[in-house]
C-alpha positions, 0 to 999 in steps of 0.5 A: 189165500191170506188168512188174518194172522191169530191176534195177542191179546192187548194186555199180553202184548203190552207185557212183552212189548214192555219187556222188549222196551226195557231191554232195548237200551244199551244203559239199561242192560248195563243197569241189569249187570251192575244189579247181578250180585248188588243192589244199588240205590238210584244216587249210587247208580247215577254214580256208576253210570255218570248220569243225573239222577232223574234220568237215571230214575227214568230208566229204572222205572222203565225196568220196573213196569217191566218187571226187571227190578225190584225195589226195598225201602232203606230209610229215606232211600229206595234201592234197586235189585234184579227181580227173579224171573218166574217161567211160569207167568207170561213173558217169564221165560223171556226175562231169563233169557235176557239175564243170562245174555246180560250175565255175559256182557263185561260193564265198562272199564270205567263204570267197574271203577266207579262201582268199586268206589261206591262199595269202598265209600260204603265199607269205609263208612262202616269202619269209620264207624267201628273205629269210633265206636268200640266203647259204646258196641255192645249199648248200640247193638242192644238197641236192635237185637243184642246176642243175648236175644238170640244166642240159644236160637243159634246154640239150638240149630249148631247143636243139632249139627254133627261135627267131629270132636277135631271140628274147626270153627270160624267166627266172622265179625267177633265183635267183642268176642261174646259168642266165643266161649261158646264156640270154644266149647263146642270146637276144638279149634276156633279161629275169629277174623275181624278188619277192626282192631279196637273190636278185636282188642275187646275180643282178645280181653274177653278170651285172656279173662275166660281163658280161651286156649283155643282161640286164635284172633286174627286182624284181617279181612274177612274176605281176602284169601280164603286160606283160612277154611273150617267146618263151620263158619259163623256170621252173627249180625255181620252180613248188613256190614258187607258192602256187597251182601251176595258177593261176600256169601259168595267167598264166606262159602269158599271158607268153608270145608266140604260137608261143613256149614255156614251159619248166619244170623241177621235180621229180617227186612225191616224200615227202622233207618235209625239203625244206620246211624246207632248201629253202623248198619249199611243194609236194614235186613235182609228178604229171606228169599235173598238169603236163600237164592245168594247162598244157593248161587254160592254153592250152598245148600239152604238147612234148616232155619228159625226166626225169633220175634223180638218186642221191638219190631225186629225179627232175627233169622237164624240160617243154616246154608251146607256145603256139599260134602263133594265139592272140593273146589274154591269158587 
């Protein structure tokens, strides 16, 4: 006797038929891949994968009604990142799976190329920008959130934290070194790494002026080896500079001693695309969630936070990220 198999309800099976549909293309797993630790606007993904922008486009509204991608406005552009599966909604378990699968998979020799000069165009753009602009920095920076509108937001979360009185910090992108007194005072060694050298030359006139012993400044990059470590490392307005925001929180976490801290302040997802332009930003804040899963991907332990609302529409956030005081190893 045959009995009628139980039937799935129609908008089930279009969820997980769409979900199968989605991860039935070799170019869309790809797609999955390349967004891993980036986002990618659909120019740039046409880029990577050699292919014209409107089939590109098709493919990523594909992963988009499957709920793959999730997408965040930058200016005139739309770009692309994984979306977090959630295993408590229907076909949430399924989307996991297919992510770690794709974890596994090595892109293409030739379209690894081809993303890694899409994230030197976008570094390069940045230093050209720096390079240029050293004069008018801090009028640029002021237009947006100048550290002056969130200098005692960081000062009050690094004064509740306990290092000793032999305690290193590590500043990432000094600009022109106006956090530094403050670092210097709180630490007995201060090291600033900056890949400009007009930027760092207006550093190391503010540290002759205030008479910064403890200051060393370094050009380099800030992402190259990490045998530069300290208890505390510090990016103020720094991150959206990074072609690669997750990746580089990734190897800022390696610069920092076990049981330290990594302190960023950035602002928080806004629209204002003027900002690319005035301010050399490559990315127009950052989703606090974001933050939060790349610091955690990247060993590190979400603290406390605090957000300062500013009168011009922008919101900072201040983030405090711990590493665990038994993890001794380089990721």
């Amino acid at each position: 006797m045959n009995l009628p198999a139980p039937a799935i309800r129609h908008e089930y099976s279009d969820e997980l038929a769409a979900l199968c549909k989605a991860g039935g293309d070799p170019l869309r797993l790809n797609v999955l891949r390349a967004l891993a630790n980036d986002s990618f606007g659909v120019l740039e993904l046409a880029q990577i994968f050699a292919i014209g922008q409107s089939g590109m486009s098709h493919h990523l509204k594909v992963l988009a009604q499957a709920n793959l991608v999730a997408t965040r406005r930058e200016g005139n552009a739309i770009f692309y990142r994984r979306a977090l599966p959630d295993a408590a909604v229907l076909g949430g378990r399924l989307h996991a799976a297919l992510l770690d699968e794709v974890d596994d998979l090595d892109l293409p020799a030739d379209a690894q190329a081809r993303m890694a000069l899409v994230q030197c165009q976008r570094a390069a753009a940045s230093e050209h920008f720096f390079s240029r602009m050293e004069e008018k920095f801090r009028a640029q920076q002021d237009l947006i959130a100048g550290l002056a509108q969130y200098r005692e937001s960081v000062l009050a979360l690094l004064d509740k934290l306990s290092f000793g009185e032999h305690a290193s910090a590590l500043e990432i992108g000094p600009g022109d070194g106006a956090f530094l007194p403050d670092l210097a005072r709180r630490f007995a060694q201060v090291t600033a790494l900056d890949n400009s050298a007009e930027m760092l030359e207006l550093a190391r006139q503010l540290c002759q002026r205030e008479q910064l012993d403890n200051v060393q400044l370094r050009l380099a990059d800030a992402l190259g080896d990490i045998t530069v470590q300290a208890h505390c490392v510090v990016l103020n307005m720094v991150l959206h500079h990074f072609p690669e925001p997750a990746a580089a929180l990734k190897q800022l976490a390696a610069r920092v001693t076990p049981g330290g801290s990594l302190l960023v302040t950035e602002l928080c997802s806004h629209n204002q695309s003027w900002a690319k332009e005035a301010c050399g930003d490559l990315w127009l804040g950052f989703e606090q969630e974001d933050l939060a899963f790349w610091a955690t991907a990247a060993g590190l332990v979400p603290g406390e936070s605090l957000y300062v609302g500013l009168r011009n529409g922008f919101q900072i956030q201040v983030r405090h990220f711990q590493r665990p005081a038994g993890d001794t190893h380089h990721r």
